[in-house]
N, C-alpha and C positions, 0 to 999 in steps of 0.2 A: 326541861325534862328532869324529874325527879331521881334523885341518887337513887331511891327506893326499885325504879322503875328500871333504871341502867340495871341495878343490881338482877334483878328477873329475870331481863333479857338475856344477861351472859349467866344465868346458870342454866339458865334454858338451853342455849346456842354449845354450853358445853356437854350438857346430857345429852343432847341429839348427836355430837361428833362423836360421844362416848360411845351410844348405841350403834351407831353405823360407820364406827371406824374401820378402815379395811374393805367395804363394800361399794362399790362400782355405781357412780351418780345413776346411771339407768336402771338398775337393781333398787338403788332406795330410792328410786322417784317412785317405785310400780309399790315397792312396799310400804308406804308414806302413804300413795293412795289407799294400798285396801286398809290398811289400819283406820281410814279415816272412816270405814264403814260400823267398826264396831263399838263397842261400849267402851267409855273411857277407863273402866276398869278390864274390860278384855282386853286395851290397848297398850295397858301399864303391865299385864303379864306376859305378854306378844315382845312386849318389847324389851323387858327382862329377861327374857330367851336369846332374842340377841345378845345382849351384852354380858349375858353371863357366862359364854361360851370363848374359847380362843378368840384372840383375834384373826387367827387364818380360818377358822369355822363361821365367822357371823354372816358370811357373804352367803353361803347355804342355806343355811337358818334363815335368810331374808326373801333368798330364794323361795323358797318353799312357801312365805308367806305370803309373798310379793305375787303367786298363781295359785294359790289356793282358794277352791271355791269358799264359797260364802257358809257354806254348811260346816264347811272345815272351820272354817275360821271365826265363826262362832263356837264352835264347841270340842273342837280336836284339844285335847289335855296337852299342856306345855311340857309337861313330866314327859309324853310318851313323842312328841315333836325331839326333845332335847336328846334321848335315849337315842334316836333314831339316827340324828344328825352324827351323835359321838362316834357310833360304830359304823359309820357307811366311811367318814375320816379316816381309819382306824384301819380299816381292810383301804382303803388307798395309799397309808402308813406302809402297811404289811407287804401285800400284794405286789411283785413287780411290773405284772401288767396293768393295775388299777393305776401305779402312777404316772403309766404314758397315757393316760385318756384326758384328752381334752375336756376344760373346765367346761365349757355350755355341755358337753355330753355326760358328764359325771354329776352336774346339776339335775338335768333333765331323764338322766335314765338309771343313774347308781341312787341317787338319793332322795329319793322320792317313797313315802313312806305308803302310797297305794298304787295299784293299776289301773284299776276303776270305781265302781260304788261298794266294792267291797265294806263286810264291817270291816272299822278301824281298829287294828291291835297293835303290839310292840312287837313283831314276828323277829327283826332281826335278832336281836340277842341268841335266840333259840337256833337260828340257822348259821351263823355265826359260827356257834359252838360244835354243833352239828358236822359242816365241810371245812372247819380250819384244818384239823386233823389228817383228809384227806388230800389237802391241796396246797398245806405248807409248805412244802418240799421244790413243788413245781414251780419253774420260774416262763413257762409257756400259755400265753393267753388260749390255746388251743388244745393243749392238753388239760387246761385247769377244764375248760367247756364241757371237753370228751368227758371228764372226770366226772362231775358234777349231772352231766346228762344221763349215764350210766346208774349212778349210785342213788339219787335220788329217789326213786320207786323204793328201792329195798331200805331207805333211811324212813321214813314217812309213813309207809304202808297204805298209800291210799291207790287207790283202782277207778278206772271208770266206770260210771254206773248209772244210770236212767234214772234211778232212784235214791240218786241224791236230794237231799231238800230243798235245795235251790241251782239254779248254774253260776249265781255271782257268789262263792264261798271263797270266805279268807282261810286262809292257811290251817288255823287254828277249828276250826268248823269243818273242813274236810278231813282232820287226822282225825278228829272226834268221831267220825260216822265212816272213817275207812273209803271215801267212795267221794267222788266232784264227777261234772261235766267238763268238755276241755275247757270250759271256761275257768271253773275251779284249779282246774290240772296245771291251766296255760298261768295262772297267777300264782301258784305252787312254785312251777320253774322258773318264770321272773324272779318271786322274792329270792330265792335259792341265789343264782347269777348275781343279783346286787350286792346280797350277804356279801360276797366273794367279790367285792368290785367289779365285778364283769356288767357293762353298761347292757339293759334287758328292757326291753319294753314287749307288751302284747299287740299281738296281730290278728287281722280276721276278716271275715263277710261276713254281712246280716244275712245274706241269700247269694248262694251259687245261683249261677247263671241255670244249669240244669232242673233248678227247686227244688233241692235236696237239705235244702234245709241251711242252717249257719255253721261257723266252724271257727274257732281260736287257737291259738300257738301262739310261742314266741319266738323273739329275734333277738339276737346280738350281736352287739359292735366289735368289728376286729380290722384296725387299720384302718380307720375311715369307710369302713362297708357297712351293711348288716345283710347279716345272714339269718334264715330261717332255721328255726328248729321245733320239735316238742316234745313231750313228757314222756312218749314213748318212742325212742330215739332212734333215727338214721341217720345219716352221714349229715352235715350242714346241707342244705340246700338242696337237699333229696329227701323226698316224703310223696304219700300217698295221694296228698291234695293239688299238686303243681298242676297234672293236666285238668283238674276243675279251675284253681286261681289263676291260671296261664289263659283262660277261656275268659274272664272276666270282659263283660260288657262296660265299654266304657264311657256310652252313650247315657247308662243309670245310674245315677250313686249308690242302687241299693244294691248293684252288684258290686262295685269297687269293693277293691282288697284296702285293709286300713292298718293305720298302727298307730298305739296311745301317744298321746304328748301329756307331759304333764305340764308343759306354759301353754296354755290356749291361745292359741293365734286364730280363731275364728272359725275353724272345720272341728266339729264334734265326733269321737269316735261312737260309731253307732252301738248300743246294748239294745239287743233286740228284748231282754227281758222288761227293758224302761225305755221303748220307741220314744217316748217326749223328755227326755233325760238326756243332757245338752250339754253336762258340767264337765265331761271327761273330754281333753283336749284329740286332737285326731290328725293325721299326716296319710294323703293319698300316695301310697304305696302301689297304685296298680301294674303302671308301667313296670312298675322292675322286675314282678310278677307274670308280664305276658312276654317280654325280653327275655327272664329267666326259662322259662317253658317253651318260647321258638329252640333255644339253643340244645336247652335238652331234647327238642322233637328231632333234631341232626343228628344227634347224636345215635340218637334210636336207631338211624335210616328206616328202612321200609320196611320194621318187622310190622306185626299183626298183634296187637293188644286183646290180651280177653280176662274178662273179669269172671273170678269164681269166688260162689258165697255156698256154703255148706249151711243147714238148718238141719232141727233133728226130726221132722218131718215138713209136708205142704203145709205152710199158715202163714199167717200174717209178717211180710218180710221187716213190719217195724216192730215188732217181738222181738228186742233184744236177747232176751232169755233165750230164746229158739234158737239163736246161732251157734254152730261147734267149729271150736277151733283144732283145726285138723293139717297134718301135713298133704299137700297135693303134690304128684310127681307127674309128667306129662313128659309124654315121649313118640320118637317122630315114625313112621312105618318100618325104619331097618332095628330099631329099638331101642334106639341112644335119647339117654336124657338130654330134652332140651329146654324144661323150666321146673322151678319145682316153688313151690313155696307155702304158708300157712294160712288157711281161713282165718278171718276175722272170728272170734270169742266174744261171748256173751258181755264182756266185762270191757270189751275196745270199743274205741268211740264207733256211734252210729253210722255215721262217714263213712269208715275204715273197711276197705275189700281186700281182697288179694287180686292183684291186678300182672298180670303177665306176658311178655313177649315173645312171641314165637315167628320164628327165624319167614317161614314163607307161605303160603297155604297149603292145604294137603290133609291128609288123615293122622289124627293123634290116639293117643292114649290116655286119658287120664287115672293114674292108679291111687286110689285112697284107703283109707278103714273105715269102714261100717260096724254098725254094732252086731254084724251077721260075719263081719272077719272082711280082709280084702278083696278089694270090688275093683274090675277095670273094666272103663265105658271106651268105646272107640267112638268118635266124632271127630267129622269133617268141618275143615275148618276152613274157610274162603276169606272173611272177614271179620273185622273185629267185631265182638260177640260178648254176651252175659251167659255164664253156665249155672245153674244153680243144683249143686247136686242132695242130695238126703243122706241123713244116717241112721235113722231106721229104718 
C-alpha cells in the first residue's frame, strides 16, 4: 500500500471525525446517507454546516439534515440552516423550561426550521426578538405558553381571512397581507413556540367526520404530554373543535386527527392543499383526541348543546363576510342567565361557532343586538339544535 494512499485515508478518516464529532452513530448514519444524495459540491457545503458550528450544535445541524426532504436538501441555503440552528441553541441556552426538553423533542419539534411546505425563510431571528422581551422574566413553561398565546395576534397583526393567498403561508407572507387560514395562523404559533424553545408542532384533519371541511392548530409539549392549542386562544386543551376531533372516524385516515413530525417514520401529514404531497412527516394523534373528548363529554353531564351563528341577513352560510360577531345572552323562564357568549365574526375561522350549554330543556330566551336595537326571541329547546339568528 502506498505512503501516498495511507496518507488520503487518514486525512479523510480525520475530516469525517471532524464533521461529525459529538453526533450519535445513528444520527450520522441517516445523515451520511442523505448527503450521499446530492452533488458533491452541495455535499461539501452540508457538510461545512456541520462542522462549523459548536461542537454541542453539530448533532442538530445533522439532524435536520439527516430528515430533510430532498427538495430541502437540494437547495435550502446553509446561511439560513446555520442561522436557524444558532438561535433555536440559544433560546435552549436562555430559556429555563427549553433546557428541561428532551433532546429527540427539541430535535424534532423546537428545531426544525419548517412545519410543512411552507416557503422557506429565516423567521426565527425576527420571533426571537419579538417574545424575548415578553417572556424573559418567566421561569414557567406554562406561563411562557399563556404568554405567547395571548400576545401574539397583537404582535403580528395578522387575522383569519378566506382571502388569503394561499393556506400554506410562512410567517413572512402572512404579516405581509395581514390575513392566513388556520393553516397560516397554525404555523404563525408554531414558529412563535419554537422561537421561545417551547417544543410546537402542527395538528389537524383533512376532513371532519361531519364534511365540514379541514381544520389546523397547534400543540405543545409540557412534561411529556402535548397539548392542544391555537391562534385564537383558550385554555390548553379546550377549543371549539374537540367535539368534531373527539368524533373522529377511525376506520378512515381521511378523518384521523394528525400532527407533523419533522423525522419521517413513514405516515405523511396530510395537506389537503397538496393531496399527493408525502414529504411532510405525520404521527396519528387520534386516540388522544377521542379519549380527550369522552372525558370532556363527563364533564358536561346531561346539559344540551346548541349552536348559534348570527349572519347579517338569509345567504349563503359559507359567506364568511356575512357573519357578525355579536354577544348572545340566553336565559332560562324565571330569567337567570344561563349561557352567554360571542358569534363567530367575519375574520374567525370558517369552523368557528359559538357553541353552548344549557343546564336541561325547557323555554329560553335568547337576547342579542340587531341593527334595529335589542331583539329577544323565546324558543324551546328539547334538544341539542343549530339557531341561526339575523341582524338585519
Amino acid at each position: 500500500m502506498s505512503r501516498l494512499f495511507i496518507l488520503f485515508s487518514v486525512c479523510l478518516l480525520v475530516s469525517c471525525s471532524g464533521v461529525y464529532k459529538q453526533v450519535s452513530p445513528s444520527i450520522k448514519s441517516k445523515t451520511v446517507e442523505s448527503l450521499s444524495k446530492v452533488t458533491p459540491e452541495r455535499k461539501k457545503e452540508l457538510e461545512a454546516s456541520i462542522k462549523n458550528l459548536p461542537a454541542s450544535q453539530r448533532e442538530g445541524m445533522a439532524f435536520l439534515i439527516a430528515y430533510m426532504s430532498k427538495a430541502d436538501l437540494d437547495t435550502l441555503p446553509a446561511e439560513l440552516l446555520t442561522s436557524n440552528v444558532k438561535l433555536a441553541y440559544k433560546a435552549r441556552e436562555t430559556f429555563p423550561w427549553a433546557k428541561e426538553v428532551p433532546l429527540p423533542v427539541f430535535y424534532n419539534e423546537v428545531l426544525p426550521y419548517a412545519s410543512m411546505d411552507e416557503t422557506r425563510e429565516d423567521w426565527r431571528p425576527a420571533f426571537y426578538d419579538m417574545l424575548y422581551p415578553l417572556v424573559k422574566d418567566l421561569t414557567d413553561i406554562h406561563q411562557a405558553i399563556d404568554t405567547i398565546n395571548k400576545s401574539l395576534r397583537g404582535l403580528v397583526k395578522v387575522e383569519y381571512n378566506t382571502k388569503r393567498k394561499k393556506p400554506n403561508q410562512s410567517p413572512s407572507e402572512s404579516m405581509k397581507i395581514s390575513m392566513a387560514s388556520c393553516s397560516g395562523l397554525s404555523i404563525l404559533l408554531t414558529d412563535a413556540f419554537r422561537a421561545a424553545g417551547i417544543p410546537s408542532r402542527v395538528a389537524g384533519t383533512p376532513l371532519w367526520v361531519s364534511k365540514e371541511g379541514n381544520h389546523n392548530w397547534s400543540e405543545v409539549y409540557i412534561d411529556g404530554q402535548w397539548y392542544f392549542t391555537e391562534y385564537y386562544p383558550d385554555a390548553l386543551n379546550k377549543g371549539w373543535f374537540l367535539d368534531r376531533a373527539g368524533k373522529a372516524d377511525k376506520s378512515n385516515p381521511i378523518h384521523w386527527i394528525y400532527a407533523t413530525s419533522y423525522k419521517h417514520d413513514g405516515l405523511a401529514f396530510p395537506m389537503v392543499w397538496a393531496r399527493r404531497d408525502s414529504t411532510v412527516g405525520g404521527v396519528d394523534v387520534t386516540d388522544r383526541y377521542i379519549e380527550l373528548y369522552q372525558k370532556q363529554l363527563v364533564e358536561k353531564a346531561k346539559g344540551i348543546a346548541v349552536t348559534i351563528r348570527m349572519y347579517k341577513a338569509e345567504q349563503c352560510t359559507l359567506d364568511s363576510d356575512g357573519r357578525v360577531a355579536e354577544t348572545i345572552t340566553i336565559k332560562n323562564a324565571k330569567g337567570d342567565t344561563v349561557a352567554s357568549g360571542k358569534t363567530a365574526g367575519p375574520t374567525d375561522d370558517m369552523n368557528l361557532y359559538l357553541t353552548v350549554t344549557l343546564p336541561e330543556p325547557g323555554e329560553y330566551t335568547i337576547e342579542y343586538t340587531t341593527a334595529k336595537g335589542l331583539r329577544k326571541d323565546v324558543v324551546e329547546i328539547k334538544e341539542p339544535k343549530e339557531i341561526r339568528l339575523y341582524f338585519n
